[in-house]
N, C-alpha and C positions, 0 to 999 in steps of 0.2 A: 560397539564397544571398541577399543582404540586396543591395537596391539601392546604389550611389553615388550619393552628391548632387553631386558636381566629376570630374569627370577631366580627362585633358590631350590633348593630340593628341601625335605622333611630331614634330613640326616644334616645339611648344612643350619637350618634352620635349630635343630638341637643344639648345638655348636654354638652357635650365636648367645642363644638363650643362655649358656653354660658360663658365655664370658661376660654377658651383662651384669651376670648376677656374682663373679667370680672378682669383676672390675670397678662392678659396682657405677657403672656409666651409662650412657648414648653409645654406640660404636657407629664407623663410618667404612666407607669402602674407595677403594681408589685402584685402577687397574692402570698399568703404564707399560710403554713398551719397549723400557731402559734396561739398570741392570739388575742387581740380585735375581730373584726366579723369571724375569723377563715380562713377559705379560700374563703375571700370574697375579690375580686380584689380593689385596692386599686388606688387611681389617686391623684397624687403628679404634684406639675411644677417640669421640670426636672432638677435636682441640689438641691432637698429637698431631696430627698431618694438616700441614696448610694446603686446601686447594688452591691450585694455579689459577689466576684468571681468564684463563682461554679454556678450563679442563672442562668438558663438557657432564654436565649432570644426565644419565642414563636410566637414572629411577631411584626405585627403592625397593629392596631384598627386607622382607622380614624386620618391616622398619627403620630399615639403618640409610641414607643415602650412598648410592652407589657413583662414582665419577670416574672419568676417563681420559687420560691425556687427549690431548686435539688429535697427534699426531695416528695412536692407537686408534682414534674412534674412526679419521678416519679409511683407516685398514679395515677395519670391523663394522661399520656403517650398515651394513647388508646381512649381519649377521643377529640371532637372535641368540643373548648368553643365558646359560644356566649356570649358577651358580653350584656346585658340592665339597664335599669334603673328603678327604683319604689319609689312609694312615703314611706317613713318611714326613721327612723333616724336608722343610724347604730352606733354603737361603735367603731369606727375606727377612724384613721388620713386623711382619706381619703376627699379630697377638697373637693364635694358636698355637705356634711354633714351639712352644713347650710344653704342650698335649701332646707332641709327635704325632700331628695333623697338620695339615695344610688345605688352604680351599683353592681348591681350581675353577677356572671355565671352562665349560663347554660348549661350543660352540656349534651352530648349523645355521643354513641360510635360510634367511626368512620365503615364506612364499608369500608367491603376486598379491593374495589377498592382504596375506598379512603385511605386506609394504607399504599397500594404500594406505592401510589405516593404523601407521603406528603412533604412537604417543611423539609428540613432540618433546625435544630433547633442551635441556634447560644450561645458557652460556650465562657465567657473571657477567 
């Protein structure tokens, strides 16, 4: 069975579900490592955010596709994200934002096994 590079928690996962049905949409995800909250993953309906042509696809959270600028992925390349949620207002564009929530990564490094065998990463 092929590693995940993203997944989500049950409390992020809430969340999600809250704004599908809020937005009434698809949502999408896009994590960069510019400016507003920096490389804090970011959740758009999908057709608000243009992915980049180089930004690398990293999976998918609870349905939604997750992507990655080039440059952030690769910083992060070695790394295995979780996705969650916390109470406080972020600086971003990011949908939750007026739930006074925001979703973070979480980050740690994958291990040897899990390296071999992760999921291949999807370029337009």
């Amino acid at each position: 069975m092929a590693t995940e590079r993203v997944t989500s928690t049950e409390a992020a996962n809430k969340i999600i579900d809250q704004l599908r049905e809020e937005h009434g949409t698809e949502l999408m995800f896009h994590q960069s490592g510019g400016c507003c909250d920096g490389s804090a993953p970011m959740c758009f309906e999908v057709g608000d955010f243009m992915v980049g042509s180089r930004d690398v696809k990293m999976g998918e959270i609870h349905g939604c596709e997750f992507f990655m600028s080039p440059d952030q992925f690769e910083y992060m390349k070695n790394t295995h994200l979780t996705i969650d949620i916390v109470k406080g207002r972020g600086s971003s564009f990011s949908i939750e934002i007026p739930l006074g929530l925001r979703f973070m990564a979480v980050s740690r490094l994958f291990t040897e096994e899990e390296y071999e065998n992760l999921e291949p990463i999807e370029v337009d």
